[in-house]
N, C-alpha and C positions, 0 to 999 in steps of 0.2 A: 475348621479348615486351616487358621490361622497355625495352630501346632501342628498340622499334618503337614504342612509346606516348610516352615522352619525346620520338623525332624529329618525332613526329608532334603530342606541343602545342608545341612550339617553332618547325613549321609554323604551325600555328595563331595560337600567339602574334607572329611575324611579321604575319601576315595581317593581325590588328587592329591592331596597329601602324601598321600601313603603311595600314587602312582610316582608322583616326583623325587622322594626318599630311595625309592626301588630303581630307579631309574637313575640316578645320581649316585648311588651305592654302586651299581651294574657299572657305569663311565670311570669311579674312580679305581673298579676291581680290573677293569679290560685295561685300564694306564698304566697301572704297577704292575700288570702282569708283562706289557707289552715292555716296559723298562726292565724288568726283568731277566726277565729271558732274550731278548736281543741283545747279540755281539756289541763290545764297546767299539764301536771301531775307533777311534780315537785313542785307546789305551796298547790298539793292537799295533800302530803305527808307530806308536812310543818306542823309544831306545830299549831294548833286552834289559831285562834286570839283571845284575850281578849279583856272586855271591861276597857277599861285606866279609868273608875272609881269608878266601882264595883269592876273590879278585877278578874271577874268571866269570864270563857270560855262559847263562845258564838258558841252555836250548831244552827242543826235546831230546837229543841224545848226548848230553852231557850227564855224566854219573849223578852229578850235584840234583837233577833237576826234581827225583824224586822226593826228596827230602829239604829245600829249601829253608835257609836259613833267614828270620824275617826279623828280628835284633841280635846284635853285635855280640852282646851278652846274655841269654835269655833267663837268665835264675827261675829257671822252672823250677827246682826245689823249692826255693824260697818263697813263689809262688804259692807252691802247694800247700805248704806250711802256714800262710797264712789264709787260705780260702778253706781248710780242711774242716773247721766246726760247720760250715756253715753251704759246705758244698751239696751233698745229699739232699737238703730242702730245698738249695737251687735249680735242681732236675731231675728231681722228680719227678713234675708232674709232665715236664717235655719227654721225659722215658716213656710215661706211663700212656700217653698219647700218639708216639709213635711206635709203640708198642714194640720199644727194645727189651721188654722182660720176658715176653714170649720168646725173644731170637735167643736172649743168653741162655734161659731156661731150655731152648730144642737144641744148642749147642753142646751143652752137656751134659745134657740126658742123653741123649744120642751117642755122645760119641766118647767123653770124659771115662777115663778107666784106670782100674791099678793105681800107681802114685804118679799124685800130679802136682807141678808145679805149675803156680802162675804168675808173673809179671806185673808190674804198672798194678799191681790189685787196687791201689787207693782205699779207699773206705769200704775195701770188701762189698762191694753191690751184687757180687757173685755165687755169695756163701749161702745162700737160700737156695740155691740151683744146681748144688752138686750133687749127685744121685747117688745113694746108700751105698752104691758097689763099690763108688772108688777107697781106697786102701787109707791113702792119706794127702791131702791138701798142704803144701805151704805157700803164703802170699806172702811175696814180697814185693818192697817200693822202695822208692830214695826219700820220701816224706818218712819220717816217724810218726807224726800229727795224723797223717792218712792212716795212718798202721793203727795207731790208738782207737782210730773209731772202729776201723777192723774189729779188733780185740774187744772193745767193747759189745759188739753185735755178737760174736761167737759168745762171750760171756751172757749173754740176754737170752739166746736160744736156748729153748730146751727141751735139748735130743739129745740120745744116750750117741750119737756122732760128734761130738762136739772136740772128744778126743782129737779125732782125727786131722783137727786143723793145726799148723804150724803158721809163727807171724814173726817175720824180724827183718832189720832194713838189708839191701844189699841192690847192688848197680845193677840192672840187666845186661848192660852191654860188655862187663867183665865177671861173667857166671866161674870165667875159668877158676877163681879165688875164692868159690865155694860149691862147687860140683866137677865130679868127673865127669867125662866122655859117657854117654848112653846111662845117663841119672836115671829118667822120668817116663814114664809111658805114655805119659799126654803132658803137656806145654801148652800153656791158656795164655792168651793177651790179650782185652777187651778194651778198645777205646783208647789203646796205650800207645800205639805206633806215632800219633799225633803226637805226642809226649815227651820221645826218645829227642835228643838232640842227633844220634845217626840211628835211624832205626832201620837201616839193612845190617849192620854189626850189631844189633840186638836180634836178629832174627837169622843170621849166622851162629850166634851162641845157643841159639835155641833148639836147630839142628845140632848144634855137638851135643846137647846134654838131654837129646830124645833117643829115645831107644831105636835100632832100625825097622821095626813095628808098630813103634807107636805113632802118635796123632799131635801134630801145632795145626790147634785150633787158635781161629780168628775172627772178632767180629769188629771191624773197624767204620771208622768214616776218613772217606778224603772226594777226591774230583770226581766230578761224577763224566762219563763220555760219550753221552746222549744229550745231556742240554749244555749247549755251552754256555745261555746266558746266567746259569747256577754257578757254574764255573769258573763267572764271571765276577760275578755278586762275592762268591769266598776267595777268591783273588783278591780285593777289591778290599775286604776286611779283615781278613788274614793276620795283618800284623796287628791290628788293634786287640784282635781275637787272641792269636798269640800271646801279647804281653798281660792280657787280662787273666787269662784260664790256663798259661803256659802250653796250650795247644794248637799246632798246628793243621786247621781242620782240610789243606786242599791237598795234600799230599798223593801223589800218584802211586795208589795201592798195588796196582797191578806191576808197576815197574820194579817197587822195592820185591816183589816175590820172584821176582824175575832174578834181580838182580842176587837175592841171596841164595841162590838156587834151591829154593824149596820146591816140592813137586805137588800141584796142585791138584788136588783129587775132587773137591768140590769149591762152586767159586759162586755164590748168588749175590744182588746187590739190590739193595731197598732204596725207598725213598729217593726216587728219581733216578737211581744210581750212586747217594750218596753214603751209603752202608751197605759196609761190603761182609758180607758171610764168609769166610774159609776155612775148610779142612784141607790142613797139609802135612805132606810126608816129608821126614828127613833127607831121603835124597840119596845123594851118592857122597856116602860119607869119607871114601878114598881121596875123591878130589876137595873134599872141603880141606882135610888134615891135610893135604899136599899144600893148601893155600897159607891156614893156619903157620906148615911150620916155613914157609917164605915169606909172611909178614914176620914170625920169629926173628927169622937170620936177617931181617931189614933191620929191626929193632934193634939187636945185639948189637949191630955194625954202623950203627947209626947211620947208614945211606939214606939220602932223598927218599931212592923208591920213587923214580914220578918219572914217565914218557912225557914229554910234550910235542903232542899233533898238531897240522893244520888241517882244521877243515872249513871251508868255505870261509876262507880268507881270516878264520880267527883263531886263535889259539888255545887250546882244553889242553886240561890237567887231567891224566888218569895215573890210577895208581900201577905200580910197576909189576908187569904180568899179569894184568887183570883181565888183560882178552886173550891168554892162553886159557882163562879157566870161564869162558864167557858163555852164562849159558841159552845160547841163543834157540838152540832145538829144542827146549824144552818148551811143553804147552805151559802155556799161561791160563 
């Protein structure tokens, strides 16, 4: 009886153990959720950030707001040059559990065709995912370090496709210096937009050198507009995030589409809203080149180029004609 009583509080004593563990796990899972996801208020009440190089307060409809700048200097190259051996084993296993190799992989298989160029490639995490039909691939980046492991992966596979890749550095946001007008059939940028130091003037370029049939494809992360306190959370470490990974992860996806007038044909968003799926069309290519050749003649003539508004008692910077070509009718 003596052991049947012992086996049985040590049952017992299990039980509350294991009830209090459960229970204490459950308190600290509802506290960090509850911090969370509720509004800082406190942060909200704070003075507007500015941007450290205009100077100017960045609303929601100031141009700047999409794209904020989170250091002075941000050597994202240099960045990436040095995280590039060692990036790929870094996230991996968060791709493979939020099950971003599924989205890149239905991105282009779907939709990727003819000759494609892609953007921001980095380490090529794409090159497994382009589908037999397309014609010909080139990846490019501003890392060459990125490009290397590129090149190394295409060198590793082995498919009689392997031709078909092209790899060399080159700026996204000045394509004009190595493509023409209506280059590409498809235009890829994955995870790249975060990246760009202006990433509506990279995805301006990207409509010039898409065919007027062809497809900019996107699959990005920024703010998500369903939980503000995520929202919150990547506001919050943004600039840490930033200078570590040279990415900007809260970026307002939907406005930079807006703003560079591409025409949204499919628009899905994962993970709370923080990954955003896009297929986009080039657009009305007449108004981009009429934009094109008036930042030209800014250029040439070295003008400002800058209206200065009031609204609501402050003062924004916009650039000169930007809301003759503004494209507000168009669906988002």
């Amino acid at each position: 009886r003596t052991g049947i009583l012992l086996s049985s509080m040590s049952i017992n004593n299990r039980r509350k153990a294991l009830a209090l563990a459960s229970a204490g796990a459950y308190g600290i899972a509802v506290y960090f959720t509850y911090q969370f996801l509720t509004p800082d208020q406190e942060s909200s009440e704070k003075k507007q950030p500015t941007d450290r190089i205009s100077g100017t307060t960045i609303t929601p409809s100031s141009s700047s707001h999409c794209c904020p700048r989170y250091t002075t200097d941000p050597k994202r190259t240099q960045t990436f040059q040095k995280i590039a051996q060692v990036y790929d084993d870094q996230i991996n296993r968060d791709e493979l559990a939020m099950g971003l190799p599924l989205l890149r992989r239905a991105l282009l298989y779907f939709h990727a065709k003819g000759d494609v160029l892609e953007v921001g490639a980095g380490t090529g995490r794409n090159i497994d995912y382009y589908p037999s039909t397309v014609h010909k691939v080139v990846l490019t980046d501003t890392s060459d370090q990125m490009l290397m492991r590129a090149r190394t992966k295409i060198q590793e596979t082995q498919s009689e496709h392997n031709s078909k890749f092209q790899v060399f550095v080159a700026d996204a946001s000045t394509m004009t210096n190595y493509y023409a007008e209506n280059s590409f059939d498809t235009v890829v940028d994955t995870f790249g937009l975060c990246s760009f130091d202006d990433p509506v003037q990279v995805l301006r370029e990207l409509r010039r050198i898409c065919k007027p049939g062809g497809k900019i494809l996107l699959l990005e992360h920024g703010r998500t507009k369903s939980w503000q306190g995520l929202s919150n959370y990547l506001d919050k470490h943004a600039e840490t995030h930033a200078k570590n990974w040279g990415c900007v992860w809260n970026r307002d996806i939907d406005l930079m589409l807006n703003e560079a007038g591409l025409e949204v044909e499919r628009l899905d968003t994962w993970h709370f809203g923080t990954t955003y799926y896009a297929v986009c069309r080039p657009g009305n290519k007449v108004e981009l080149m009429k934009q094109r050749k008036d930042d030209e003649i800014c250029r040439l003539h070295k003008r400002e180029c800058m209206d200065e508004t009031v609204e609501d008692g402050r003062k924004k910077i916009r650039w000169w004609k930007r809301m003759l070509v503004w494209p507000s009718n168009r669906e988002q």
